[in-house]
DSSP file (Angstrom, degrees, kcal/mol; ACC not computed):
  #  RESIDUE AA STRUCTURE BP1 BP2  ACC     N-H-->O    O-->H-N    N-H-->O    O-->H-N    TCO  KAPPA ALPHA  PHI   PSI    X-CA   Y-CA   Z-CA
    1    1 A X              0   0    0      0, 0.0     3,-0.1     0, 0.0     0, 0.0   0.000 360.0 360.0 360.0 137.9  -20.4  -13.1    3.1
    2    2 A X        -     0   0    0      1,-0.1     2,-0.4     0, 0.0     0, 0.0  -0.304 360.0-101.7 -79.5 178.9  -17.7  -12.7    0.7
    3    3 A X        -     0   0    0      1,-0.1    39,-0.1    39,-0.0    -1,-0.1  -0.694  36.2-122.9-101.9 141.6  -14.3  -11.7    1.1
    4    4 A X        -     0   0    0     -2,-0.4     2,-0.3    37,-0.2    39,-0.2  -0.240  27.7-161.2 -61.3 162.6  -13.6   -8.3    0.2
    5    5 A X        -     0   0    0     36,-0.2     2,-0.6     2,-0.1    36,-0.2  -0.824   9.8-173.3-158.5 114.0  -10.7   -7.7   -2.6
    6    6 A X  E     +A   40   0A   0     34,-2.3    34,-1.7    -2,-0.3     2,-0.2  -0.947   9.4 177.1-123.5 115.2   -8.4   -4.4   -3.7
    7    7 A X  E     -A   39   0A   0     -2,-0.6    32,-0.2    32,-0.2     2,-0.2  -0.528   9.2-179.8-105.9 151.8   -6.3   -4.5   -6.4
    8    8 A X  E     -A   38   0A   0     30,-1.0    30,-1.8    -2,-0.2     2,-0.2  -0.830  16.3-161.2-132.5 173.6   -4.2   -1.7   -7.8
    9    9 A X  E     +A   37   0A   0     28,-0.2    28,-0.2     1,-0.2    30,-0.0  -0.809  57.1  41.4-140.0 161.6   -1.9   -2.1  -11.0
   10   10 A X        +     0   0    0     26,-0.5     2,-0.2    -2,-0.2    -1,-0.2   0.905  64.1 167.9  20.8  85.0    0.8   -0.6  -12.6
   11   11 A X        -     0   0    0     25,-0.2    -1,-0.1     1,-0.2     2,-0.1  -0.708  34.3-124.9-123.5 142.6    2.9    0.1   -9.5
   12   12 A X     >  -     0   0    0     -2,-0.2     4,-1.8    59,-0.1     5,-0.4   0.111  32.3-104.4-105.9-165.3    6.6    1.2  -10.3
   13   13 A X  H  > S+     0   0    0      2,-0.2     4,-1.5     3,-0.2     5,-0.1   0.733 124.9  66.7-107.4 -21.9    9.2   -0.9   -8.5
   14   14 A X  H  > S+     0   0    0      2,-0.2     4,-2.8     1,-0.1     5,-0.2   0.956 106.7  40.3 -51.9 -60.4    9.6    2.1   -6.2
   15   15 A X  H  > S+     0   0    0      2,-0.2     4,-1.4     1,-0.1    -2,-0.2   0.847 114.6  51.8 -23.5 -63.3    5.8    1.4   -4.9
   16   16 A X  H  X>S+     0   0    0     -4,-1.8     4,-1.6    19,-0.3     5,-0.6   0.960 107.7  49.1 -77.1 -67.8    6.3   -1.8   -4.9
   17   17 A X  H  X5S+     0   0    0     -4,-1.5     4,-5.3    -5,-0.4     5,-0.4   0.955 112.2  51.1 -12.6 -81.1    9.6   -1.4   -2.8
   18   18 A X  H  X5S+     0   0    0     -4,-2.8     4,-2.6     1,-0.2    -1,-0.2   0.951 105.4  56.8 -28.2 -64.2    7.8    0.7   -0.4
   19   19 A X  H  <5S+     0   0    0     -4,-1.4     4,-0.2    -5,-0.2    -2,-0.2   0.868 109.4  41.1 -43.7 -56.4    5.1   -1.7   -0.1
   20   20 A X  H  <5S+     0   0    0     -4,-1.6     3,-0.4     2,-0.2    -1,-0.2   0.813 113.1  55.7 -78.5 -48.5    7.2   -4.7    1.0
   21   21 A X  H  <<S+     0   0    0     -4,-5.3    -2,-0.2    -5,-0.6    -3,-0.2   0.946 115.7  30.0 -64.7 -43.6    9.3   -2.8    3.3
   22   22 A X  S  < S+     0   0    0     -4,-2.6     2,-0.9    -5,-0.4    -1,-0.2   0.217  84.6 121.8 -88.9  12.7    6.9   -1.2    5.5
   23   23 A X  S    S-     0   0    0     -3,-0.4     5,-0.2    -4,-0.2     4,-0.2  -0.697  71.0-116.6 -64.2  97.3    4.1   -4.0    5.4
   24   24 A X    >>  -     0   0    0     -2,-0.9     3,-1.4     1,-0.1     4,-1.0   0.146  13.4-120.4 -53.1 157.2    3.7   -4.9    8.9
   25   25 A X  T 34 S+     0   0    0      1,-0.2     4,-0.2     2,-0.2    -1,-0.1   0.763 114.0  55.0 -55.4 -39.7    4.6   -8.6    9.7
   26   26 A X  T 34 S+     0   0    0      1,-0.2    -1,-0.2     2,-0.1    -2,-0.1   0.262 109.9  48.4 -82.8   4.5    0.9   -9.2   11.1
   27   27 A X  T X> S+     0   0    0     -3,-1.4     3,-1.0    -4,-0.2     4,-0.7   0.755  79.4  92.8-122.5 -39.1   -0.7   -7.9    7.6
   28   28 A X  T 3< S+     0   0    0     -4,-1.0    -2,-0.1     1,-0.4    -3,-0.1   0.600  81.6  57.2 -83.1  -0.8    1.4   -9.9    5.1
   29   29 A X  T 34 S+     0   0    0     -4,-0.2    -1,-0.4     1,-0.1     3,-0.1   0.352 113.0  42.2 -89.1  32.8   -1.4  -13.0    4.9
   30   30 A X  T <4 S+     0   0    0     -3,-1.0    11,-4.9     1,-0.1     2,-0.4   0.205 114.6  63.2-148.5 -21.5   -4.2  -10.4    3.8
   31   31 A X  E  <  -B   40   0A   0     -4,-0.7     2,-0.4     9,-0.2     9,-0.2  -0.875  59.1-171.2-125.0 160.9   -1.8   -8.6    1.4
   32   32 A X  E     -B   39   0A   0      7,-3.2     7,-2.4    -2,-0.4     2,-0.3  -0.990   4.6-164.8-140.9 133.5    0.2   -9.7   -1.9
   33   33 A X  E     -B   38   0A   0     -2,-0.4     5,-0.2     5,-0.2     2,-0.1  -0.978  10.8-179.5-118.3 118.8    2.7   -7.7   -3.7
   34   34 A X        -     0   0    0      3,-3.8     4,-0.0    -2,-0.3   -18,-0.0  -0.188  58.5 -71.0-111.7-152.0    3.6   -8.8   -7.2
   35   35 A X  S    S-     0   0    0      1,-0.2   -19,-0.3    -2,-0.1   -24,-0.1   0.951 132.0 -10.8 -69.3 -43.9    6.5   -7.1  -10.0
   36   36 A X  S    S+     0   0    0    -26,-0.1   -26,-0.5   -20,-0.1     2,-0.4   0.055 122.8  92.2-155.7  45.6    3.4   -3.8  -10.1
   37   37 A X  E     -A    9   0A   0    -28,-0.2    -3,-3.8   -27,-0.1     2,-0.3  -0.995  45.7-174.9-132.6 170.7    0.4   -5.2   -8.3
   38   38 A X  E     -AB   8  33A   0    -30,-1.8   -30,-1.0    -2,-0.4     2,-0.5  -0.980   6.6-166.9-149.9 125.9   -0.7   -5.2   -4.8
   39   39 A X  E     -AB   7  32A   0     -7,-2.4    -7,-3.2    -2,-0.3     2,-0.6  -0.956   1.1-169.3-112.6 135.5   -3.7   -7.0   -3.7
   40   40 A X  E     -AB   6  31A   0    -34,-1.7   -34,-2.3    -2,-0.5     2,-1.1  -0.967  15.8-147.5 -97.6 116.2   -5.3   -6.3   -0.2
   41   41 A X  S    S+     0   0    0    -11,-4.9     2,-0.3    -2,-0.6   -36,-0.2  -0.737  78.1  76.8 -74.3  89.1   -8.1   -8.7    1.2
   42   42 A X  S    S-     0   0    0     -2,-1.1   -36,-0.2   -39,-0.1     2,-0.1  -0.859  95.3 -77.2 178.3 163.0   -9.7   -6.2    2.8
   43   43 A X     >  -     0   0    0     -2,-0.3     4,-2.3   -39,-0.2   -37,-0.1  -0.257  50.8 -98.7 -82.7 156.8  -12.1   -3.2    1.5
   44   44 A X  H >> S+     0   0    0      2,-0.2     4,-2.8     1,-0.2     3,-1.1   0.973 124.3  51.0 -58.0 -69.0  -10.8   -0.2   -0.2
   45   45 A X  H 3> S+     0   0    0      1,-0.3     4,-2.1     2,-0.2    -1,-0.2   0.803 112.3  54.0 -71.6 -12.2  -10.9    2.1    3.1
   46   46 A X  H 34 S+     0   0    0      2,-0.2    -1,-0.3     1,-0.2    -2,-0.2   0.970 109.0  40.3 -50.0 -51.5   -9.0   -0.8    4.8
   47   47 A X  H XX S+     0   0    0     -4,-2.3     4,-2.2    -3,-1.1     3,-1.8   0.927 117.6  54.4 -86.6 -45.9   -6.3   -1.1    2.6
   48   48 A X  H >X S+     0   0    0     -4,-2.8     2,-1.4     1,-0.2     4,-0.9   0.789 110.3  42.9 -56.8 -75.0   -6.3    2.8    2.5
   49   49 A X  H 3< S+     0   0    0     -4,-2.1    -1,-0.2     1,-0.3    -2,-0.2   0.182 113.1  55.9 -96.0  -3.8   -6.0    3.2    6.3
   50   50 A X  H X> S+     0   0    0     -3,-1.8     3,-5.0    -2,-1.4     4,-1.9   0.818 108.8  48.4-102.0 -79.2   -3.2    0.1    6.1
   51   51 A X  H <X S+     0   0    0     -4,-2.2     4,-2.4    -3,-0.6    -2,-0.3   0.902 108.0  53.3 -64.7 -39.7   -1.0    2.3    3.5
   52   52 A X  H 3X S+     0   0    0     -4,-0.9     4,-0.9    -5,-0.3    -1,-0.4   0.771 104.6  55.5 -73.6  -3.0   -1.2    5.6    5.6
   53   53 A X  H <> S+     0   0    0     -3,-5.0     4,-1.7    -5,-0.2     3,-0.5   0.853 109.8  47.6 -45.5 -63.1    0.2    3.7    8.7
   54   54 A X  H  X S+     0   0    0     -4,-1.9     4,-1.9     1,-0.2     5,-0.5   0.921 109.3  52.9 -54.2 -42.6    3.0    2.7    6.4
   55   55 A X  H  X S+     0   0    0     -4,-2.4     4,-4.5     2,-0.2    -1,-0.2   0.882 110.8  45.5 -42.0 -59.1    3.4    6.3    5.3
   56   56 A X  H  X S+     0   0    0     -4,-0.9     4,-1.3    -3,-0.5     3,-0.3   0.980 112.3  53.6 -67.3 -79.8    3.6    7.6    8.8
   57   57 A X  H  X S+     0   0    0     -4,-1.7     4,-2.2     1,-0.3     3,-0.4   0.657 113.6  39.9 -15.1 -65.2    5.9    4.8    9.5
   58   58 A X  H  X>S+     0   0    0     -4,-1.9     4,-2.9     1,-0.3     5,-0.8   0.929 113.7  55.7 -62.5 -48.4    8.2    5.8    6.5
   59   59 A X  H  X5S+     0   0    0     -4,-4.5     4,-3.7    -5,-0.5    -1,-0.3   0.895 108.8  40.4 -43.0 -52.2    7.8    9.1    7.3
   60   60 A X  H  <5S+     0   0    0     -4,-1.3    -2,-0.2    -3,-0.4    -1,-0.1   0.997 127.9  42.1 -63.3 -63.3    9.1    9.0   11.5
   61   61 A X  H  <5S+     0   0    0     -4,-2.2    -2,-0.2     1,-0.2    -3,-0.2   0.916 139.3   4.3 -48.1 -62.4   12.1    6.3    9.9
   62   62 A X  H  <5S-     0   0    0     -4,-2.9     2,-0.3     1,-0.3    -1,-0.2   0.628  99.4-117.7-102.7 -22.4   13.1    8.1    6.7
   63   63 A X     << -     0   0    0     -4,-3.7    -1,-0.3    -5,-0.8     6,-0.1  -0.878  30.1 -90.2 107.3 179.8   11.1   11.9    6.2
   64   64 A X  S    S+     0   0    0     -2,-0.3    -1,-0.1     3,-0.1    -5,-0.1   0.060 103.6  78.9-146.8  28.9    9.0   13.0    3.9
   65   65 A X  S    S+     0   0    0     -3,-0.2    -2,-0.1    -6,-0.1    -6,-0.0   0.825 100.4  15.9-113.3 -50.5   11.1   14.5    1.2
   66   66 A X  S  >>S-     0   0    0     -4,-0.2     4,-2.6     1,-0.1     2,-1.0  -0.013  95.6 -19.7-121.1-149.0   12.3   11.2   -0.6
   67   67 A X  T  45S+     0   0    0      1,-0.2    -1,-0.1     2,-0.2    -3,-0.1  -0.845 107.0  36.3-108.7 140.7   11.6    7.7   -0.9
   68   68 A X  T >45S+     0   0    0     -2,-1.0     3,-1.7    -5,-0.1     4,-0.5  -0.711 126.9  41.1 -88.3 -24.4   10.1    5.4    0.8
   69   69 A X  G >45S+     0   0    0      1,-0.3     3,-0.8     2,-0.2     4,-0.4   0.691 113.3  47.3 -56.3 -45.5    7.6    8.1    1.7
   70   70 A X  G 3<5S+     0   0    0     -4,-2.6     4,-0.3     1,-0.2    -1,-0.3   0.289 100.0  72.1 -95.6   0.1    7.2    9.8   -1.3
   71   71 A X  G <><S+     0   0    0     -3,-1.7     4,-1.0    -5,-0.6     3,-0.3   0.690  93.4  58.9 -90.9 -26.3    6.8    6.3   -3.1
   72   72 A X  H X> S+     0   0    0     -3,-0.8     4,-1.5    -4,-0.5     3,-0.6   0.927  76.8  90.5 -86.0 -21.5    3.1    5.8   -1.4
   73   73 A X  H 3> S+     0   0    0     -4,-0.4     4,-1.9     1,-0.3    -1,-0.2   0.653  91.4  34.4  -4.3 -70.3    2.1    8.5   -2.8
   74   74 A X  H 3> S+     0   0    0     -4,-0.3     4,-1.6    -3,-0.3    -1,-0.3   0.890 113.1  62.6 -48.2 -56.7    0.8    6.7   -6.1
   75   75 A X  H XX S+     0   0    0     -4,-1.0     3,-1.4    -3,-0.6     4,-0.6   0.924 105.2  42.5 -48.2 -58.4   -0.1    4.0   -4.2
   76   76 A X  H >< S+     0   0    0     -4,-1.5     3,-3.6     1,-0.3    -1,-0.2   0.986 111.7  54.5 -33.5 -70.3   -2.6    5.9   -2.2
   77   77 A X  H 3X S+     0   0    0     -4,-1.9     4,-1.3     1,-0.4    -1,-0.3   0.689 107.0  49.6 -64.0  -9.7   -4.0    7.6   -5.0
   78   78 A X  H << S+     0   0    0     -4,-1.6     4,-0.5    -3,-1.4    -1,-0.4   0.685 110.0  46.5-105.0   2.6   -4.6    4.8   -6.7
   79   79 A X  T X< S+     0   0    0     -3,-3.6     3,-1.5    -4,-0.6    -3,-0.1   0.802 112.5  57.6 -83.9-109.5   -6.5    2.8   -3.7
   80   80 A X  T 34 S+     0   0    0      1,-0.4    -2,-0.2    -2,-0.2    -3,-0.2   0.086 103.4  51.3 -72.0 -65.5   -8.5    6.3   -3.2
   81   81 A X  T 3< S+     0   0    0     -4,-1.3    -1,-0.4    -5,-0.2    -2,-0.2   0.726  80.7 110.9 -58.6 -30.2   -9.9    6.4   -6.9
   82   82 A X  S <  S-     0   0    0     -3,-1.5    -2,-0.1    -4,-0.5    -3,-0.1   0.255  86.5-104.8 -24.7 124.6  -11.3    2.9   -7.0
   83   83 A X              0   0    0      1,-0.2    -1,-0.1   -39,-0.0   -39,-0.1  -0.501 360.0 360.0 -51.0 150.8  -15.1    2.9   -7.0
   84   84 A X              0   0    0     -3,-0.1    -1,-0.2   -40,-0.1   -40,-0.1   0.324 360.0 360.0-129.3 360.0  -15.6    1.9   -3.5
């Protein structure tokens, strides 16, 4: 079986910010964060179900009014449109 792969692209440095800070420690061999891409090895509802932990993370630390929270936002939406 192959290994699964989910890219998104043109990710703002905010995203990408987000991304890096709240990626758990136990996730970062499975995920890769470039300058505005983010690859998951993992299926699309993985890597969605990965970035709403970090949301709820950011959310309990920071809120939900500014960033980091409001920085997955994009992120999400752009794992969620991906043909799955």
């Amino acid at each position: 079986m192959s290994e699964q792969i989910t890219k998104i692209t043109n990710l703002t440095g905010f995203n990408v910010a987000a991304l890096r800070d709240f990626l758990p420690p136990s996730r970062q061999d499975v995920v890769t964060i470039g300058a505005t891409v983010a690859t998951f090895r993992m299926s699309q509802a993985e890597a969605v179900a990965l970035v709403k932990d970090m949301m709820q993370r950011a959310a309990t630390m920071h809120g939900t009014r500014h960033h980091p929270y409001r920085s997955f936002h994009a992120v999400l939406a752009k794992l969620e449109k991906l043909p799955s």
